[in-house]
C-alpha positions as CSV (number, residue, x, y, z in Angstrom):
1,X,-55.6,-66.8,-149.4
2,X,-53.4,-64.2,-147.8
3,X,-55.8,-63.4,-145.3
4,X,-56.5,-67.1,-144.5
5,X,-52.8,-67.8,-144.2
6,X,-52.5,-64.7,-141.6
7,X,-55.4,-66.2,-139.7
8,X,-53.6,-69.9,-139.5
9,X,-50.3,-68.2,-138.5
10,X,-52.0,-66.1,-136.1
11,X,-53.5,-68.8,-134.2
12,X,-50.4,-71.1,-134.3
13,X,-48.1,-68.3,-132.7
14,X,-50.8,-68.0,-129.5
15,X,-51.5,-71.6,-129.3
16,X,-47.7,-71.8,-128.8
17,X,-47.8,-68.6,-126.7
18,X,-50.1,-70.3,-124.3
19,X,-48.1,-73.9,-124.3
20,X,-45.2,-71.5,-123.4
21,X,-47.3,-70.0,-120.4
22,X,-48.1,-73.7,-119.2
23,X,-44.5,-74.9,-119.8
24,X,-43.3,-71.7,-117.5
25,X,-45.6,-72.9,-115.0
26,X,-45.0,-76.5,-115.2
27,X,-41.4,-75.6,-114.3
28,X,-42.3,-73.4,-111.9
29,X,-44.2,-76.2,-109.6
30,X,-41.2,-78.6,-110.4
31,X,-38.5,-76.1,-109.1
32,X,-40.6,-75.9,-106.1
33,X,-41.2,-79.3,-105.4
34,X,-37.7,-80.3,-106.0
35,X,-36.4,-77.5,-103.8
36,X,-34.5,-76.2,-106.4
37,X,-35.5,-72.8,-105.9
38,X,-35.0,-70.4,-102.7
39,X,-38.0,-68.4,-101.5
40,X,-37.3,-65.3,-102.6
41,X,-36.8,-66.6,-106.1
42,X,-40.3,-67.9,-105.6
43,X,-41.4,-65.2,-105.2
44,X,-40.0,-63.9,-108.0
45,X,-41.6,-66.5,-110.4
46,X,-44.8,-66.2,-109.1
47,X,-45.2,-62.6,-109.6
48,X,-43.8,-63.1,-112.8
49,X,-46.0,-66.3,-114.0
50,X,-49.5,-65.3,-112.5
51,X,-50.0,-62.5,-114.2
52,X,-49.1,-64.4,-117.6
53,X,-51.6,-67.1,-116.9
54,X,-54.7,-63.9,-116.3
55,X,-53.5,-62.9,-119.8
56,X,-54.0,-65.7,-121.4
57,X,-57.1,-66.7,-120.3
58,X,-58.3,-63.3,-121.5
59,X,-60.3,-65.1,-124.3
60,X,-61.1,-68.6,-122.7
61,X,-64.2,-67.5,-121.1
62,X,-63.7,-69.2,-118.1
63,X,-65.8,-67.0,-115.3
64,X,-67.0,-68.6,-111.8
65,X,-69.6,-71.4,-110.7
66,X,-71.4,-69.4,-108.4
67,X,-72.0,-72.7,-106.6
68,X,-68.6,-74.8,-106.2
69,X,-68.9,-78.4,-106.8
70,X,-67.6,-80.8,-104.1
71,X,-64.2,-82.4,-105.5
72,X,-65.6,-85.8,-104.5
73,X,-69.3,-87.7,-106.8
74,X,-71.1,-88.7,-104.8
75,X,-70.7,-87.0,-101.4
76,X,-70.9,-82.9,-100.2
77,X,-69.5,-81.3,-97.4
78,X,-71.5,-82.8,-95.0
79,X,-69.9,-86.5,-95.3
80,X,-66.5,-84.5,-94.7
81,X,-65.4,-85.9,-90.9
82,X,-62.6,-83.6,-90.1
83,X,-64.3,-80.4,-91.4
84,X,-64.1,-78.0,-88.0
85,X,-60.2,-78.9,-87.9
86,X,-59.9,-77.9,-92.0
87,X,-61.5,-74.7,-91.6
88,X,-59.4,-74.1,-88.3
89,X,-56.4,-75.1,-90.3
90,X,-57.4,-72.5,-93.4
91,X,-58.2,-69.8,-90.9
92,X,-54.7,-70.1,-88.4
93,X,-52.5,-70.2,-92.6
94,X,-55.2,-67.7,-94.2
95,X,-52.0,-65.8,-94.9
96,X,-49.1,-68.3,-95.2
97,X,-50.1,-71.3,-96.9
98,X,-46.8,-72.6,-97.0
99,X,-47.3,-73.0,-101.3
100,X,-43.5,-71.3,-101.7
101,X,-42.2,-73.6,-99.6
102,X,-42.1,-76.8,-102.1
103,X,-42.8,-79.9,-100.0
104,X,-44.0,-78.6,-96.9
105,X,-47.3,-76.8,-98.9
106,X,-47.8,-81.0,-99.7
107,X,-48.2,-81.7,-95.7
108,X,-50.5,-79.0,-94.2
109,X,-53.5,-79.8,-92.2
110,X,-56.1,-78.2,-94.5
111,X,-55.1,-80.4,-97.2
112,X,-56.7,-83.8,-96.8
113,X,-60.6,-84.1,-96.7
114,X,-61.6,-87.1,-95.2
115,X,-65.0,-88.2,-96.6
116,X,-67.1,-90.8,-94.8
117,X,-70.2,-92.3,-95.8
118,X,-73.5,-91.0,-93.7
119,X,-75.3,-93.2,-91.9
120,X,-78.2,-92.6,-94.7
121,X,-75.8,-93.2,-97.5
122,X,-75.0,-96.5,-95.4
123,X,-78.0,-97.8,-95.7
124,X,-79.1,-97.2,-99.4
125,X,-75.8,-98.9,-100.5
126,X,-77.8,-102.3,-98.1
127,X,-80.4,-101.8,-100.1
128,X,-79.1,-101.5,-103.9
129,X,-75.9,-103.0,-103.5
130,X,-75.9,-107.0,-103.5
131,X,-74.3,-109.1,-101.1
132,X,-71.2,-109.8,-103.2
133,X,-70.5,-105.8,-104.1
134,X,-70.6,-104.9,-100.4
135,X,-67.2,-105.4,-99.5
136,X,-66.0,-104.3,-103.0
137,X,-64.1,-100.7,-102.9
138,X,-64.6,-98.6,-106.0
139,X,-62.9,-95.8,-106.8
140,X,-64.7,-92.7,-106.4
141,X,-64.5,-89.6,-109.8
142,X,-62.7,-86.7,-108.5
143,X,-64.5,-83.4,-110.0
144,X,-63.4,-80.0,-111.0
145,X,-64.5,-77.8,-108.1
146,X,-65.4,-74.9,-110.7
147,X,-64.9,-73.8,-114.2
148,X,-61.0,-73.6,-114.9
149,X,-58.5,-74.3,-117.0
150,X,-56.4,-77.2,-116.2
151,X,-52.6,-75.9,-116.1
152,X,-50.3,-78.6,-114.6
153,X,-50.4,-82.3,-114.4
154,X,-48.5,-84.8,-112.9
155,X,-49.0,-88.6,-112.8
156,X,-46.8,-91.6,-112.8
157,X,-46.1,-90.0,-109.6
158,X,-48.1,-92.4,-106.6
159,X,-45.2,-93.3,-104.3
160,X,-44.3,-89.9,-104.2
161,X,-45.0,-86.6,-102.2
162,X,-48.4,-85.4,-103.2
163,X,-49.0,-88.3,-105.8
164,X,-50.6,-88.0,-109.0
165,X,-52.0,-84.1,-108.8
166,X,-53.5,-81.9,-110.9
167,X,-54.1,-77.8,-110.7
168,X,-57.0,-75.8,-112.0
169,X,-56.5,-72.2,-112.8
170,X,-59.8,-69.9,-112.6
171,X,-58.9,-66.5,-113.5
172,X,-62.0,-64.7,-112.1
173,X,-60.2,-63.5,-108.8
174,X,-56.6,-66.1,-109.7
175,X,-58.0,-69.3,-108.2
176,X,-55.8,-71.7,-107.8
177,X,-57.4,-75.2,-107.4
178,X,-55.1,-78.0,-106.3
179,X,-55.9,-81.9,-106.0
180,X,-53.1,-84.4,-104.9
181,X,-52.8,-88.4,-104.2
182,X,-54.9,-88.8,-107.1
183,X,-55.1,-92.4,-108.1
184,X,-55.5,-91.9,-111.7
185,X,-56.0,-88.5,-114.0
186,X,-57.9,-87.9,-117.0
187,X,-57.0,-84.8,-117.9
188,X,-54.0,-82.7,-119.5
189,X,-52.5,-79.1,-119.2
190,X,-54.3,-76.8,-121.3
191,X,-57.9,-78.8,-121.0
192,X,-60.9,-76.2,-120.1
193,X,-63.1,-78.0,-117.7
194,X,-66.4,-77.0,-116.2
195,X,-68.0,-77.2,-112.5
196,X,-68.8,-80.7,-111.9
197,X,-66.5,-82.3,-114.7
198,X,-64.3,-85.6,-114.1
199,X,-60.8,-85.1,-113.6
200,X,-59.9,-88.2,-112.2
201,X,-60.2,-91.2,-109.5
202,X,-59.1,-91.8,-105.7
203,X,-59.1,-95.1,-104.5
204,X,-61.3,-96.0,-101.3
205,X,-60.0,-96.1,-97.7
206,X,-61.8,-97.7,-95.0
207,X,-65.4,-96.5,-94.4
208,X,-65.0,-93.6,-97.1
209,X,-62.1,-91.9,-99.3
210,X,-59.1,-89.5,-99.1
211,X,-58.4,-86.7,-101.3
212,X,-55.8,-83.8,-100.9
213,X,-57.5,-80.6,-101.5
214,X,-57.5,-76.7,-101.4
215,X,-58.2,-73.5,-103.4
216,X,-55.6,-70.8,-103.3
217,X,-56.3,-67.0,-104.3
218,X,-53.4,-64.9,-105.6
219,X,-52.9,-61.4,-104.7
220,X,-51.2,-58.6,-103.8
221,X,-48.4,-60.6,-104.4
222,X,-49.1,-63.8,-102.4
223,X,-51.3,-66.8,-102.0
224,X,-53.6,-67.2,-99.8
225,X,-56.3,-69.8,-98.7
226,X,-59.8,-69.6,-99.9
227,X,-62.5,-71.5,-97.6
228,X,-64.5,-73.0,-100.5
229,X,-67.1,-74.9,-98.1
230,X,-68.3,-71.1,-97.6
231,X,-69.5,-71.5,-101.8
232,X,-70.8,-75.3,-101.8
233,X,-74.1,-76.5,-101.1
């Protein structure tokens, strides 16, 4: 009975351990959103709060997709229109992403993929979709990019900067996987999610959708942009 009492306790002090982690890190993104932080102090908190996170994840067994999902169902990196000016965009910040810098990390260029529907895809939707559905605009699932562990969520949230957004935390080399103007989420902090697995909804815009998206790495102290169309097929 001892030992089973032991056990219990033992799981309940690192389940709220880890809440704690998520709750640092929840404040964290808030502080920096709000501009209630400078960048030095930042700084601070992410050198202080990453390496938290890669600790405990320790036991989650969350490695890498070798493959990375496209965040949209449906579509892949070819129906992306603006992808030359993305990867421009990733490669002219590769080493200041702006992320410290609260509300301007929400406006950078190599944030929103616009997805359009190929002329192929155009056509099968003629064919299987009926007259009256033609003109109706779904929302599209927006899907976890790898395996990760969902760390912050915010919702309630679509009038303002960013929207609804969520983060994903791979641990494998610190991923950091960010999704903003969300139209709904399904998912809440501390939720392990594989490659491929609904996190939530974007609403349509003409001819395609829009989704704010980007994969930071963290290291040697900073983050830095990761060009993920290099991993997806």
């Amino acid at each position: 009975m001892k030992k089973i009492i032991f056990i219990l306790s033992f799981l309940f002090i690192c389940s709220a351990a880890f809440a704690d982690v998520l709750d640092d890190w929840a404040d964290f993104e808030t502080s920096l959103r709000k501009g209630g932080i400078s960048a030095a102090e930042a700084e601070h908190q992410a050198k202080k709060n990453v390496p938290k996170l890669a600790k405990f994840t320790e036991d989650k067994n969350i490695s890498e997709n070798k493959n990375w999902v496209f965040p949209v169902s449906g579509f892949s990196k070819t129906n992306v229109k603006n992808i030359k000016k993305l990867i421009s965009a990733m490669s002219d910040n590769v080493r200041e992403t702006k992320f410290l810098d609260g509300l301007e990390f929400l406006v950078q260029p190599y944030l929103r993929l616009e997805i359009k529907y190929s002329k192929e895809q155009i056509k099968e939707r003629g064919k299987n979709v009926s007259a009256d559905d033609k003109n109706k605009k779904e929302e599209a699932d927006v899907l976890a990019a790898n395996n990760a562990i969902v760390i912050y969520v915010k919702t309630g949230a679509l009038n303002s900067a960013g929207g609804n957004a969520v983060w994903l935390y791979n641990p494998s080399q610190n991923f950091f996987i960010y999704y903003g103007i969300l139209r709904t989420v399904d998912v809440k902090a501390g939720d392990i999610v594989s490659a491929g697995d609904k996190i939530g909804t974007i609403r349509p815009v003409k001819k395609g959708y829009e989704l704010n998206f980007a994969v930071l790495m963290y290291g040697d102290d900073e983050f830095t942009l990761f060009n993920y169309f290099e991993e997806m097929l």
